[in-house]
C-alpha positions as CSV (number, residue, x, y, z in Angstrom):
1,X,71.7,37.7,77.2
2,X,74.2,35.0,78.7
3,X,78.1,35.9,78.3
4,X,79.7,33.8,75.7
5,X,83.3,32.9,75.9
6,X,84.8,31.8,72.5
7,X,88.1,30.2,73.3
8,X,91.5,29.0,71.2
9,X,90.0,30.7,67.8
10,X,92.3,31.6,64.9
11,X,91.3,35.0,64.8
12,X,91.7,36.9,61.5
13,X,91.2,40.6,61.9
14,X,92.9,44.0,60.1
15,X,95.7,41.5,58.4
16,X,96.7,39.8,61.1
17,X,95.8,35.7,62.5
18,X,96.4,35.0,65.7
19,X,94.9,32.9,68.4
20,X,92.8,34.3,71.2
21,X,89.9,33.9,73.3
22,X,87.2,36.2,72.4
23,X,84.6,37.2,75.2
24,X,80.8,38.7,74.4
25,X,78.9,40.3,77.0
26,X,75.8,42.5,76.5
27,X,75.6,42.4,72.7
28,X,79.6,43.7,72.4
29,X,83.2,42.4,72.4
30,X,84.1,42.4,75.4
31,X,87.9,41.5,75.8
32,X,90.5,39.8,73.4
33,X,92.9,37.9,74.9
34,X,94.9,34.5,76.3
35,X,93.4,32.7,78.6
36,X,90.3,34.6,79.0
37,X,88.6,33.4,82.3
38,X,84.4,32.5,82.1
39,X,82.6,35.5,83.9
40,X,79.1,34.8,85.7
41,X,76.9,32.1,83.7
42,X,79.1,32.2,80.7
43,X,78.4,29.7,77.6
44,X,81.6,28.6,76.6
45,X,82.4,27.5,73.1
46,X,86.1,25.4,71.6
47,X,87.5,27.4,69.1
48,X,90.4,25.2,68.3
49,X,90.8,24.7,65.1
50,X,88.4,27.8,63.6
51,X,88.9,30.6,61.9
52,X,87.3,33.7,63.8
53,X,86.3,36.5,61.3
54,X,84.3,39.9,61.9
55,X,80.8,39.2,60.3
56,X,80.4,39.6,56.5
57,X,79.0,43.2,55.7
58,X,76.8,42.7,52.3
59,X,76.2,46.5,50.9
60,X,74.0,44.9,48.0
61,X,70.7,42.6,48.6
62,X,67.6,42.3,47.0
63,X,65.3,41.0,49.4
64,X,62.0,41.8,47.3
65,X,59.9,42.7,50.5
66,X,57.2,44.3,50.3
67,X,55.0,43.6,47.4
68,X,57.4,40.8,45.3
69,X,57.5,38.3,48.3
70,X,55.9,35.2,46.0
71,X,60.2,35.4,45.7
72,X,61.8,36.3,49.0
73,X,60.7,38.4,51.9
74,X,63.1,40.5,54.3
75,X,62.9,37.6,57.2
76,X,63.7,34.7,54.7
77,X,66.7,36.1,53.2
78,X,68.2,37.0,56.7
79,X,67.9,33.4,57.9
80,X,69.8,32.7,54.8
81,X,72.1,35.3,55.2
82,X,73.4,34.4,58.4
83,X,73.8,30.9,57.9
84,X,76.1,32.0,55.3
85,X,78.2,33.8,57.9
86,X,76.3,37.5,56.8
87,X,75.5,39.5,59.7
88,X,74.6,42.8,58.5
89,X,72.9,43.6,54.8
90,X,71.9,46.8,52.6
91,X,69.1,46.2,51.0
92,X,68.0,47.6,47.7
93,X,65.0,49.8,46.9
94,X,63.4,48.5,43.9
95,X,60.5,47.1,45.4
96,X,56.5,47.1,44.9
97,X,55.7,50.1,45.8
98,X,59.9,51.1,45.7
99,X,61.7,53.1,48.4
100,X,60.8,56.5,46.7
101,X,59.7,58.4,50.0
102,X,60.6,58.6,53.9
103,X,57.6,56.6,54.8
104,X,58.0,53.9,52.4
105,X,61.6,53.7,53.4
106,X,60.8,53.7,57.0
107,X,58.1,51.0,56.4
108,X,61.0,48.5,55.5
109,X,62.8,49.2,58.5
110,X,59.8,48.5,60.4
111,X,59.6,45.3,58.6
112,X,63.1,44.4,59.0
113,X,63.2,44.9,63.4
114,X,60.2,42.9,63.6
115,X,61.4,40.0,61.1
116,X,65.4,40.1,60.5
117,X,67.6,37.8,62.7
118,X,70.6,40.0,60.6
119,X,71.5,43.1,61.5
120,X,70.1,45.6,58.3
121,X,70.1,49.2,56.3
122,X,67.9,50.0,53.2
123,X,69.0,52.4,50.2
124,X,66.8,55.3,49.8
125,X,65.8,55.4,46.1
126,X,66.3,58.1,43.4
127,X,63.7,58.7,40.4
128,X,63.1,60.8,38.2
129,X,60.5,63.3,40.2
130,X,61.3,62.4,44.0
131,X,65.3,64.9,44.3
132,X,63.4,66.5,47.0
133,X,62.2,63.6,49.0
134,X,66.1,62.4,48.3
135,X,67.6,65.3,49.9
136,X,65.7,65.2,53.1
137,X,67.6,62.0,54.0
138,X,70.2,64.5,54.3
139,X,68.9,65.2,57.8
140,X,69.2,61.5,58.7
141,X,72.2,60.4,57.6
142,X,73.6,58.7,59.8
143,X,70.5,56.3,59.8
144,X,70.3,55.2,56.8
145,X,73.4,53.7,54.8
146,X,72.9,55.9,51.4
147,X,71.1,56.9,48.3
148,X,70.7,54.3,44.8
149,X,70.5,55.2,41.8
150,X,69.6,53.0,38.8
151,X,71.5,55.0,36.0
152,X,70.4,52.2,33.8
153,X,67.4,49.4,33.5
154,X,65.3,49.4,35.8
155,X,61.5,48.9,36.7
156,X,58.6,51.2,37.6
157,X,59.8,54.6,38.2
158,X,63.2,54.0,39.4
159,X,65.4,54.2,35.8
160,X,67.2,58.0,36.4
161,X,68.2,59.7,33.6
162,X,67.6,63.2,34.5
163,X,70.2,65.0,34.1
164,X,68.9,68.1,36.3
165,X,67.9,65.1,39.0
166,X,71.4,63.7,38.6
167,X,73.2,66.9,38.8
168,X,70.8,68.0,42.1
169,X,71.6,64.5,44.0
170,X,75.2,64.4,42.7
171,X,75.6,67.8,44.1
172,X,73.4,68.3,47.3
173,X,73.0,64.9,49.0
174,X,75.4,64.3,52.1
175,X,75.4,60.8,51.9
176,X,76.9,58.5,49.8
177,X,75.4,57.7,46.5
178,X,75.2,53.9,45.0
179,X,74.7,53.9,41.5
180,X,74.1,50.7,39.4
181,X,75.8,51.8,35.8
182,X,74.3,50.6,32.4
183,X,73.9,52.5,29.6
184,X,69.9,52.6,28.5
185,X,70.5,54.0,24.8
186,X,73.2,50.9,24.4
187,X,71.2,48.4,25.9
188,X,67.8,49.7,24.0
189,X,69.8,49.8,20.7
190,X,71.3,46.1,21.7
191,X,68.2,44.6,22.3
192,X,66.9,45.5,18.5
193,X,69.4,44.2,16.9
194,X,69.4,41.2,18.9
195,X,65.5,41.2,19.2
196,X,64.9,37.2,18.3
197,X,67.8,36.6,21.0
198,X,66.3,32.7,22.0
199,X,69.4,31.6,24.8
200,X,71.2,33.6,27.9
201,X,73.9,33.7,25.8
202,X,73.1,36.5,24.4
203,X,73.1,38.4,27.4
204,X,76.4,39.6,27.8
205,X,76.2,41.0,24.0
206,X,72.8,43.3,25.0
207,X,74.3,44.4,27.9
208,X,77.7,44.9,27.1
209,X,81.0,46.5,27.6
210,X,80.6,49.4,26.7
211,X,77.3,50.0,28.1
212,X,78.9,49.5,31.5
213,X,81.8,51.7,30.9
214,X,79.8,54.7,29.5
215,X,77.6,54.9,32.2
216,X,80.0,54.3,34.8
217,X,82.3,56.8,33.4
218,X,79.2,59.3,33.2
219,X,78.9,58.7,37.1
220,X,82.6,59.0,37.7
221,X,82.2,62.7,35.8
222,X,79.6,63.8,37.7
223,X,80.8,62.6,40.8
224,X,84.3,64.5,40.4
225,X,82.3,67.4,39.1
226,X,80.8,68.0,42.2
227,X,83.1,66.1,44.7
228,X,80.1,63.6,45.3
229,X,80.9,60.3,47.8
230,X,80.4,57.5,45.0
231,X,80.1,53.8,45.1
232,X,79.8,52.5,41.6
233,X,77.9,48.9,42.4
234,X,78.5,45.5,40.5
235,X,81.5,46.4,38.2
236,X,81.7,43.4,35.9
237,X,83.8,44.6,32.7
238,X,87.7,45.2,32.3
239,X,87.3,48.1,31.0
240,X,85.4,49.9,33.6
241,X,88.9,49.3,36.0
242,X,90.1,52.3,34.2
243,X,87.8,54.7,36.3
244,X,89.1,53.5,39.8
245,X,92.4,54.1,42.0
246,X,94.0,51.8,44.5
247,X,94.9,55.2,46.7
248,X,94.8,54.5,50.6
249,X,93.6,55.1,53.0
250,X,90.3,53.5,51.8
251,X,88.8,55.9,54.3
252,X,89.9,59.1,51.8
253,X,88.4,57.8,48.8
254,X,85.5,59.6,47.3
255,X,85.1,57.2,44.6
256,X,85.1,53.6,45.6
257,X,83.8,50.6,43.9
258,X,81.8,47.1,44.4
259,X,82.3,43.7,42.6
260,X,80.2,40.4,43.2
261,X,80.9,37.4,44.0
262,X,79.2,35.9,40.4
263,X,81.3,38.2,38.3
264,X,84.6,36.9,40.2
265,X,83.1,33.0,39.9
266,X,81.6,32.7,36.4
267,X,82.1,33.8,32.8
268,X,80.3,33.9,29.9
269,X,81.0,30.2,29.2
270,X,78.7,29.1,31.9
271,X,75.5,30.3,30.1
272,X,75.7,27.2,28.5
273,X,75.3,25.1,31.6
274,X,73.4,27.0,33.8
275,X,71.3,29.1,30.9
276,X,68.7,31.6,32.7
277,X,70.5,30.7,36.1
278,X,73.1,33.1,36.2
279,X,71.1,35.6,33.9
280,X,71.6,39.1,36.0
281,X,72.5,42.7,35.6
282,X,74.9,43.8,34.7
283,X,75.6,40.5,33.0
284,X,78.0,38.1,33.4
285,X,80.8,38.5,30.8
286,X,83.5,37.5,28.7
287,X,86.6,35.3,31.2
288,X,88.9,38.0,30.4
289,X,86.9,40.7,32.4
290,X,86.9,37.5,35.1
291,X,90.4,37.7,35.5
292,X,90.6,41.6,35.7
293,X,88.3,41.8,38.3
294,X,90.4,39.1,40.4
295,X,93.5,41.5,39.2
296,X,91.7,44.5,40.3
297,X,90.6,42.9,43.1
298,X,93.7,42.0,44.8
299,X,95.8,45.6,43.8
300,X,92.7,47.4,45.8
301,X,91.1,48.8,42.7
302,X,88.3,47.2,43.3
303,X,87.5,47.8,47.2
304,X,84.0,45.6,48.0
305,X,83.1,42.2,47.8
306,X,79.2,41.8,48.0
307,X,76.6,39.4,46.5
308,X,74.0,41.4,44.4
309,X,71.5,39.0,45.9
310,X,68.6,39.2,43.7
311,X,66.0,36.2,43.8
312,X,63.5,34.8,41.8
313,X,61.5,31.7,41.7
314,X,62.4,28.9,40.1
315,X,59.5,29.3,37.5
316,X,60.3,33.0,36.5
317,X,63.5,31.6,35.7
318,X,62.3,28.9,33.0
319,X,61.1,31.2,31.0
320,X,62.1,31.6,27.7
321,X,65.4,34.3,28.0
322,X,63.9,37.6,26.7
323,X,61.2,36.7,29.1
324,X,63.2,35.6,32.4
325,X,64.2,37.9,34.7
326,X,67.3,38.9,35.9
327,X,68.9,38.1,39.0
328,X,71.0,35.3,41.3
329,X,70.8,34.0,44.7
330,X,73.7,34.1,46.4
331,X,73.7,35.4,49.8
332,X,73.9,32.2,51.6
333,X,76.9,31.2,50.0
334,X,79.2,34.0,49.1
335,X,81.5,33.8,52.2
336,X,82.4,29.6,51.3
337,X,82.7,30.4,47.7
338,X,85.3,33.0,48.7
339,X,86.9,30.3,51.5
340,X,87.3,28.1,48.3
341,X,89.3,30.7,46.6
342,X,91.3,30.9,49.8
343,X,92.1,27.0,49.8
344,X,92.3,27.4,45.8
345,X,95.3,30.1,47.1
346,X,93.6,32.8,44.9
347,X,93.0,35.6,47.7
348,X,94.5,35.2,51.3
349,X,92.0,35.2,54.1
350,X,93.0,37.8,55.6
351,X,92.5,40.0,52.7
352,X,88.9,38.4,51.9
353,X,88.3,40.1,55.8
354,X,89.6,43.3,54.2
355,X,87.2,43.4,51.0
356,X,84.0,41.5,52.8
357,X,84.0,42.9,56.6
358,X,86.3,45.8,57.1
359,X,85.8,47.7,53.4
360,X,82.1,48.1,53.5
361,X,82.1,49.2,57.3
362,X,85.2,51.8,55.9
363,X,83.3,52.6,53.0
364,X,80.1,53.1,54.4
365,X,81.3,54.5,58.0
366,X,79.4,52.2,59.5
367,X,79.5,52.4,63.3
368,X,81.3,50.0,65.3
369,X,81.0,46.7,63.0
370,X,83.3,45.1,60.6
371,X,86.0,44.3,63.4
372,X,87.1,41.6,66.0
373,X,87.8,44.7,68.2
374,X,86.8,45.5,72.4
375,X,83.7,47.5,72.3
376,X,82.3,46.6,68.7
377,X,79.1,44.8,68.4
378,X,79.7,41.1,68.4
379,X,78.8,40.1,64.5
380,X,81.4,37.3,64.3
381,X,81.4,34.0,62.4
382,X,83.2,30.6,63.4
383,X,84.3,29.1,59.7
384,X,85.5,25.9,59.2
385,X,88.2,25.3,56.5
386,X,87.9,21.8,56.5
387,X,84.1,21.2,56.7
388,X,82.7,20.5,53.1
389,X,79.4,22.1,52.8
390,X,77.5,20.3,49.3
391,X,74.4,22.7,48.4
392,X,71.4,20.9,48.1
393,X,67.2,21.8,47.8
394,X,67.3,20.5,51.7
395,X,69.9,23.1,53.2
396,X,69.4,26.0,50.3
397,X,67.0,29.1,52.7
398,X,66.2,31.1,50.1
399,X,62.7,31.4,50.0
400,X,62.7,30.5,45.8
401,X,64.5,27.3,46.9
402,X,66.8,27.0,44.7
403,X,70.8,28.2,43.7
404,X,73.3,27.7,40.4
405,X,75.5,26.0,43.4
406,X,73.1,23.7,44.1
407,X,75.4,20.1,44.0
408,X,78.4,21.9,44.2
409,X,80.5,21.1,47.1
410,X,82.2,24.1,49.0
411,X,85.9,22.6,50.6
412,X,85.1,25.1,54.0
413,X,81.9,25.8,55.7
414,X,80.2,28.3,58.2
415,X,80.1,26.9,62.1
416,X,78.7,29.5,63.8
417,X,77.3,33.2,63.4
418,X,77.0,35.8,65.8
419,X,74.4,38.6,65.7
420,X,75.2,41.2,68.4
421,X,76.5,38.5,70.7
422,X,73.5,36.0,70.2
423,X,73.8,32.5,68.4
424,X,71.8,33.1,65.2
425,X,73.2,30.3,63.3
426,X,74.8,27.4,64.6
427,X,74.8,23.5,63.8
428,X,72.9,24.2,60.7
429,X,70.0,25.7,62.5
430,X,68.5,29.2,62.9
431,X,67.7,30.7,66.1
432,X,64.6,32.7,64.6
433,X,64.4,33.7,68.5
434,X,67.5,36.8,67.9
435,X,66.7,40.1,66.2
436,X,69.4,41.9,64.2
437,X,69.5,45.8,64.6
438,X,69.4,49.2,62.4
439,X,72.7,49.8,61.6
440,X,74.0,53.1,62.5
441,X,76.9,55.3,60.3
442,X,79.2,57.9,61.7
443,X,79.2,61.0,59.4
């Protein structure tokens, strides 16, 4: 792998912008500096005028691989990943058959080295029956970047509501625990009263408020109970801010918290226009709970900013509501829908670094990512704040082709990304040549 010099960037990194000259070698960062001189057969790239960030960190994808990958498979959704400035992902284990054992989890990760140009980590998943199979992750801990658990709709096997299997994982497992929080006995007694429910409109009213708060609250008990590491996923209600602190360090916080990009863009008025497109769980709500998050957000309540990523075709999605399923794709374009609430002046850039690239490497203690530092692994991305990206069919990766952005015109714009020193994205085109790598976690 060739040197790469990047020089006269705007580097944004731990709060700070400043311009430097950034040099790769051998996968890492090698030096930070002014007038950084080109060593051997060094490619050189002009920064001038860029914005150099740490690569985004995404702690929640769905990437549907294996058996759902009619929608997306692990390699597509990494080529889309990094050309939206995404370096490293988490990915989810609700797949066909699901993450429910070692070998099925280490079957993804097989998957993933042979096929994923973005560096990667999969979820080990909870059931039921499997708190055994759980707890032996214990031993490899810092392999694998935690355990999920759906404390509320699900498919197959994975729906946990166990309380002995909760209180076992909550108690004994060493690593952290994702949960995704939606109360089944609300949502179950929702969906009957609201059974002839025709429009996506409804969606926020079957899974609502308080379904979300009572099952995040149940995790936030448990978790204090027995002094668990928790990461409550997708918070989408005002209510649910309640449960969380805005203590720092983030590094001493045992209970920490996820919101996505969707919940901070849309609102329940959008259902309307974009109907079974923005359909997902938890649902997107009411615009008051828009602006708490945002609130929430920005006071350090809320300490993540990830996509949920969750893709289906474009068929699936025109079924009639009760019928369609739920889920967004939005990994390709989370980072310039963020860079347009930076020109908007909603969130500074450098704290979009903080809740995108340095939070989920804090939170998750992932191992040298996360960071323009020396001696990190070189995931950077070159942004553009005046390059207008317009979605369209024609530049959309996803494999199901389509997006709620599509003809919606982003005011900033990914340049470049860099996977462990390598060019994976640049000039609108993937280098399907570069391999990302397991990510590692220092516990």
């Amino acid at each position: 792998m060739f040197p790469i010099l990047i020089k006269n960037a705007t580097v944004v990194n731990e709060g700070v912008q400043s311009v430097q000259d950034v040099l790769l070698k051998d996968g890492l960062i090698e030096k930070i500096g002014e007038n950084l001189q080109p060593v051997g057969n060094c490619k050189e790239i002009n920064a001038e005028g860029l914005f150099l960030l740490p690569g985004v960190i995404d702690d929640q994808v769905h990437f549907r691989e294996p058996g759902l990958t009619h929608k997306a498979t692990i390699g597509t959704e990494a080529r889309a990943a990094v050309a939206g400035g995404v370096t490293s992902f988490m990915e989810m284990p609700n797949t066909n058959p699901p993450a429910l054992t070692q070998e099925e989890l280490e079957k993804k990760y097989a998957v993933a080295a042979a096929s994923s140009v973005a560096n990667y980590s999969f979820f080990m998943g909870v059931s039921n029956s499997n708190a055994e199979e759980v707890l032996r992750t214990n031993e490899k801990k810092n392999d694998i970047c935690g355990v999920k658990i759906f404390m509320g709709s699900s498919t197959g096997d994975m729906l946990v509501d166990n309380y002995v299997t909760l209180t076992r994982i909550f108690g004994e497992s060493e690593l952290l625990i994702a949960t995704h929080c939606e109360d089944e006995k609300i949502i179950n007694a929702n969906k009957e009263k609201y059974k002839d429910a025709d429009n996506a409109s409804f969606h926020p009213i079957i899974r609502n408020v308080e379904g979300c708060f009572e099952s995040s609250f149940s995790a936030v008990q448990l978790a204090m109970k027995h002094d668990s590491r928790l990461h409550i996923l997708h918070i989408s209600t005002a209510k649910e801010l309640q449960l969380f602190s805005n203590m720092r360090p983030l590094a001493d916080k045992r209970i920490t918290s996820e919101v996505c990009v969707h919940h901070l863009h849309f609102t329940s008025d959008d259902y309307a226009r974009l109907g079974n497109q923005i359909k997902c769980n938890p649902a997107i709500k009411a615009p008051e709970n828009k602006a708490a998050l945002w609130e929430a957000l920005l006071d350090d309540r809320l300490d993540i900013i990830a996509t949920d990523h969750a893709p289906h075709t474009w068929e699936e999605k025109q079924q009639p509501y009760q019928k369609a399923p739920a889920g967004v794709p939005l990994v390709q374009h989370s980072l310039p829908l963020m860079l347009e609430y930076v020109k908007k002046g909603r969130i500074s850039i450098e704290k979009m670094v903080e809740k995108m690239c340095h939070a989920p490497a804090i939170c998750f203690q992932i191992h040298k990512r996360g960071y323009v530092r020396e001696g990190y692994h070189a995931d950077l991305v070159l942004v553009d704040m005046n390059k207008e990206l317009t979605v369209a069919k024609e530049n959309i990766l996803y494999k199901c082709g389509w997006s709620p952005f599509e003809g919606h015109s982003f005011p900033a714009s990914v340049h470049t990304t860099f996977i462990n020193g390598a060019i994976a994205y640049e000039n609108g085109k993937i280098d399907d040549s570069v391999r990302g790598q397991r990510l590692r976690f220092d516990r």
